[in-house]
C-alpha positions as CSV (number, residue, x, y, z in Angstrom):
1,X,0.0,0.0,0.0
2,X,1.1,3.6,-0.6
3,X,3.5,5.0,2.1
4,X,4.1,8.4,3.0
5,X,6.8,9.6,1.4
6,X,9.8,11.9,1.8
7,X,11.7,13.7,-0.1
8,X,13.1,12.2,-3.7
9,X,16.6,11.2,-3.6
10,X,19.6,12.2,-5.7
11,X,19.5,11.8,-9.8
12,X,19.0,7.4,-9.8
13,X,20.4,7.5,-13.0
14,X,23.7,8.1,-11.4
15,X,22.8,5.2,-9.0
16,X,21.5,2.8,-10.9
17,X,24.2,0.8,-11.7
18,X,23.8,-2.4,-14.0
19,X,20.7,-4.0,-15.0
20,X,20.0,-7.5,-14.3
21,X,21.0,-9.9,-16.9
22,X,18.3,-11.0,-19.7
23,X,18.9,-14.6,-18.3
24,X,17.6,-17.7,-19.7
25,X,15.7,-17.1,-22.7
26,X,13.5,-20.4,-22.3
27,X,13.1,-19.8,-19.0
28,X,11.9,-16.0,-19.3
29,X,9.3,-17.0,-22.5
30,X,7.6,-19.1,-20.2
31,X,6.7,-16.9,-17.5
32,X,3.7,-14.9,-17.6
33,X,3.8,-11.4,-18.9
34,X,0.5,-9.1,-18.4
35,X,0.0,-6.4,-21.8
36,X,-1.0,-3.5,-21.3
37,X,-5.2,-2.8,-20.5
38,X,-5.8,-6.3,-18.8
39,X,-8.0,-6.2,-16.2
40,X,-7.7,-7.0,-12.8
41,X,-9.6,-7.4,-9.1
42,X,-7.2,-6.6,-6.0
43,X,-8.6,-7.7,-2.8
44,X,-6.4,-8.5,0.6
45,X,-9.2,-8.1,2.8
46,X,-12.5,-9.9,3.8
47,X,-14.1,-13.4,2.1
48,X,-12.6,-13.8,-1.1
49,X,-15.1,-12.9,-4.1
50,X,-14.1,-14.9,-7.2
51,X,-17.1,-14.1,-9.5
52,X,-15.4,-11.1,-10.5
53,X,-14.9,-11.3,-14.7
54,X,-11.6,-10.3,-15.0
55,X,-8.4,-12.4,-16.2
56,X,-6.3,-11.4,-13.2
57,X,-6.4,-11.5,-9.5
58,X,-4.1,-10.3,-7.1
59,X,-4.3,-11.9,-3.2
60,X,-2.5,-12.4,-0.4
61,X,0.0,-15.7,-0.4
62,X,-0.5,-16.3,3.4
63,X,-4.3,-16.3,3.5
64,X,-5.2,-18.1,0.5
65,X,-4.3,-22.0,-0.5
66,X,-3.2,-23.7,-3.1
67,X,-7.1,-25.2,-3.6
68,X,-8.1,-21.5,-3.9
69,X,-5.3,-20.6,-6.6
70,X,-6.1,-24.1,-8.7
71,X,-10.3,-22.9,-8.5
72,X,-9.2,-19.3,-9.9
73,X,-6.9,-21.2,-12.3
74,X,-9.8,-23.1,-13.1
75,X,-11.7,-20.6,-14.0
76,X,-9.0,-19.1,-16.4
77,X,-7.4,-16.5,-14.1
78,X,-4.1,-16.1,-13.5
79,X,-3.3,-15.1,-9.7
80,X,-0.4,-13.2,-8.3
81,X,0.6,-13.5,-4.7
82,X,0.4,-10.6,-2.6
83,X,3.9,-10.9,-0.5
84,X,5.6,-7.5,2.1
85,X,8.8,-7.5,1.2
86,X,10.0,-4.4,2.5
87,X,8.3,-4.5,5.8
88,X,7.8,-6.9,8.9
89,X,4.3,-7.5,9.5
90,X,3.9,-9.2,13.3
91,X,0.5,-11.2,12.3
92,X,2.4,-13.3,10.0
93,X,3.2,-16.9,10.8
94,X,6.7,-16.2,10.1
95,X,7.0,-13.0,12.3
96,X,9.4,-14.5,15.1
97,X,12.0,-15.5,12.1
98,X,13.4,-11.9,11.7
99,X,15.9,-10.5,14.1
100,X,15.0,-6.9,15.6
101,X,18.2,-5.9,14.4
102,X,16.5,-5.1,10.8
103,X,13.3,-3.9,12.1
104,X,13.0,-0.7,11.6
105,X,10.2,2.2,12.8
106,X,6.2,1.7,12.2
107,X,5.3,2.2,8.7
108,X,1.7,3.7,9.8
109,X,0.1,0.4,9.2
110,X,-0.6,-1.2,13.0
111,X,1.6,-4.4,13.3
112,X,4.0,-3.1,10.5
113,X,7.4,-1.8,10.7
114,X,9.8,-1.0,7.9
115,X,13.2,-3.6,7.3
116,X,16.6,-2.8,7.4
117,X,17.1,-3.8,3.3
118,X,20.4,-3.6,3.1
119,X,20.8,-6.7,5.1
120,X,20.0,-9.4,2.2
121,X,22.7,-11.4,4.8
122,X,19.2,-12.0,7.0
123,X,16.6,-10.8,4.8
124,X,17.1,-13.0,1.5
125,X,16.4,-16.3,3.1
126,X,13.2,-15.1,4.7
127,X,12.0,-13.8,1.2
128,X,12.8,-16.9,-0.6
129,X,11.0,-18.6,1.8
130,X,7.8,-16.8,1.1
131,X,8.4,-16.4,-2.5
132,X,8.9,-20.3,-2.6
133,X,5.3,-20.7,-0.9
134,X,3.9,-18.9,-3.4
135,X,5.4,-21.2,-6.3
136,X,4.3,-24.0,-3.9
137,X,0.7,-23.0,-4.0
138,X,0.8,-22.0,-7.6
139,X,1.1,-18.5,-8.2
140,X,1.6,-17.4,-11.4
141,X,3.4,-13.7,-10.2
142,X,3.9,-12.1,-7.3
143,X,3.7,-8.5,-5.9
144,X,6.3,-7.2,-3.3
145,X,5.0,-4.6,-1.6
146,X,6.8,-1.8,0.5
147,X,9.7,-1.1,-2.2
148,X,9.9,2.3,-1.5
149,X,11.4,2.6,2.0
150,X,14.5,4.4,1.4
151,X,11.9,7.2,0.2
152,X,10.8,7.1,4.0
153,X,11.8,7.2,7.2
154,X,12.5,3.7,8.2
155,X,14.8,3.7,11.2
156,X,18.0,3.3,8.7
157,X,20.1,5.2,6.5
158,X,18.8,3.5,3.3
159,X,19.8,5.2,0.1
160,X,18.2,4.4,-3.8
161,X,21.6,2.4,-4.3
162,X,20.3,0.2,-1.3
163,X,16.8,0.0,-2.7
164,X,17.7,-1.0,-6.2
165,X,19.9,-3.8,-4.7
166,X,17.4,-5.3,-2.8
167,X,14.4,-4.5,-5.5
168,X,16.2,-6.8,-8.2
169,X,17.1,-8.9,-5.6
170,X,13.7,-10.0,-5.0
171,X,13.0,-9.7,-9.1
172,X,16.0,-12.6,-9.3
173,X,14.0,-14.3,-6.7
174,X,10.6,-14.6,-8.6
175,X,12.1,-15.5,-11.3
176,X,14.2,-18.3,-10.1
177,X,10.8,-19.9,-9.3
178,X,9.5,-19.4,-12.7
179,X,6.7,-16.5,-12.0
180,X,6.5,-13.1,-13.1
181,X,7.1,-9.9,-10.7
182,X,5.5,-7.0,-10.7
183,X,7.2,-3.4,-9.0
184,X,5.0,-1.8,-6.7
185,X,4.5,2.1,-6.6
186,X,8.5,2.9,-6.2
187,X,8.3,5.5,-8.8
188,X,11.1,7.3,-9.0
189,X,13.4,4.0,-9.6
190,X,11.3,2.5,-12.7
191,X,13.6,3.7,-15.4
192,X,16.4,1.6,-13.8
193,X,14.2,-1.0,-13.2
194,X,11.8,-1.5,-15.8
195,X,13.8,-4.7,-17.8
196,X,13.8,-6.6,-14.1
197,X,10.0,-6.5,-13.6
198,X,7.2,-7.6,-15.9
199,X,4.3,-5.3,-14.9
200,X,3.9,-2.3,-12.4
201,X,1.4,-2.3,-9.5
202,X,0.6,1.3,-8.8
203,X,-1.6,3.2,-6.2
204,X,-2.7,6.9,-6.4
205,X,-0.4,7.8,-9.2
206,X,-3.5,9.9,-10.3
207,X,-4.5,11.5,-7.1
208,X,-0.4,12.7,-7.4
209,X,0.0,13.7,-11.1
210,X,2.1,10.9,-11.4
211,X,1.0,8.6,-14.0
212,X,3.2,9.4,-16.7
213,X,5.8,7.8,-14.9
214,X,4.5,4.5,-15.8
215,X,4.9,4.6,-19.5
216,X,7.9,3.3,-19.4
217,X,6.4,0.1,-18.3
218,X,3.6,0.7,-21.0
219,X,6.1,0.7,-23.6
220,X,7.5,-1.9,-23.0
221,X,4.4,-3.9,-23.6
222,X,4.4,-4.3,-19.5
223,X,0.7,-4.4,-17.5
224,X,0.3,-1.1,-15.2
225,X,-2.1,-2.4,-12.5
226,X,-3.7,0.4,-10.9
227,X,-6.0,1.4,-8.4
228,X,-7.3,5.1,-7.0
229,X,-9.0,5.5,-3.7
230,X,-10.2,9.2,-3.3
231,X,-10.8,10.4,-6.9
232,X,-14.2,9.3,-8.8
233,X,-13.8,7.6,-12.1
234,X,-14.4,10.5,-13.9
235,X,-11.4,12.0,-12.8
236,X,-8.9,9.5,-13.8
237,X,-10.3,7.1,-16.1
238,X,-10.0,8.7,-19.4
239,X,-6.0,9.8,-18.5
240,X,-5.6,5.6,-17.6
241,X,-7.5,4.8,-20.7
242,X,-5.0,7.1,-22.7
243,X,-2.0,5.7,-21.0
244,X,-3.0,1.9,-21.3
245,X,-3.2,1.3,-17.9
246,X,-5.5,-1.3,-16.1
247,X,-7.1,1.1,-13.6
248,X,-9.9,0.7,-10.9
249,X,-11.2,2.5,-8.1
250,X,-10.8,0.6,-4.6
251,X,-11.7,1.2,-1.1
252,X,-8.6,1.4,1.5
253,X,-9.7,-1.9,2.8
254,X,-9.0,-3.6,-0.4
255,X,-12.2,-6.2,0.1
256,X,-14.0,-7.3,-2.9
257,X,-15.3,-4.1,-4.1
258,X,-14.3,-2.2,-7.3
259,X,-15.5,-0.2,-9.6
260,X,-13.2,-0.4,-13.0
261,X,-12.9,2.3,-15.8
């Protein structure tokens, strides 16, 4: 979910460093990629509503089974699991494997604090962990969320060099497991980072004035998945429509309800 931000860092062209290999070719053909304009339901919260008709759905790994992915594959959807990367959350069953030397301050979401990213020492098993339950229960993409905390203030001196370390880091990480991986919100970084991902998830860019930042996903024949919570359709469909992204209106709670452009 969208964090409050601080101010931008230095130029990230200066700090972006080298992208990420094009790896195996075999291997990267046979991963889903999402175009541009497919449409999508988000929901993380309350009893999972699967009659939506869309292609796409985007839930949470830990609350959701494999029997729940296979009945939405089923059905024809593809399903990406909804993972915090960035962030400890303490109602996950996992919780009591991170040391409180990488957590960090509250991210203003209760039970949430912010991870020390530059410590891939502690932090990349515990992904790869998660990531590998979402291969186990069939996910066909996943979306890290909380990629944007050297933007905030986290409790550590985290820079965009630290960020786009540990951001490819977890796209190397999807991908080893064969499924797609999508960049949430992190704006300012998706020119260094748009051959490592294969879509964008996106909240508020609208309600900003930042959409156009997106295009560079868009033109690379890459999905834009995004959702506003405060401006009407009106006021942001037709832009969405314009830039080829697959845009919705959401409540904060992110339960079953939407209302797509």
């Amino acid at each position: 979910m969208r964090r409050p931000a601080l101010l931008v860092a230095a130029l990230l062209t200066l700090l972006a460093g080298c992208a990420a290999g094009p790896g195996d070719d075999a291997a990267r053909d046979a991963r889903w990629q999402p175009r541009p304009g497919t449409a999508w339901q988000w929901q993380l919260g309350g009893h999972l509503d699967t009659s939506v008709d869309v292609p796409v759905y985007d839930i949470d790994g830990f609350d959701h089974t494999r029997a729940t992915v296979r009945a939405l594959h089923r059905d024809g959807r593809k399903v990406i699991c909804y993972v915090s990367t960035g962030a400890w959350e303490d109602f996950r069953p996992d919780a009591d494997d991170f040391p409180r030397s990488v957590l960090g301050r509250g991210n203003g979401w209760e039970g949430e604090r912010w991870l020390d990213i530059r410590r891939t020492d502690v932090l990349e098993p515990l992904m790869a962990a998660r990531l590998d339950m979402c291969r186990a229960k069939g996910f066909d993409a996943v979306e890290p969320d909380n990629m944007d905390g050297y933007r905030n203030r986290t409790g550590f001196p985290l820079t965009a060099a630290d960020q786009l370390r540990y951001n490819r880091l977890l796209a190397r990480l999807a991908h080893e497991r064969g499924m797609a991986v999508g960049l949430k919100n992190d704006l300012d970084q998706i020119p260094a980072l748009v051959g490592d991902f294969d879509f964008a998830v996106n909240e508020q860019c609208a309600q900003y004035g930042e959409c156009d930042d997106l295009e560079p996903f868009v033109a690379e024949d890459k999905a834009v998945f995004h959702v506003e919570y405060e401006l009407p359709t009106a006021r942001f469909c037709a832009d969405s429509r314009r830039l080829g992204l697959s845009s919705m209106l959401k409540k904060y709670d992110l339960g079953a309800w939407r209302r797509a452009c």
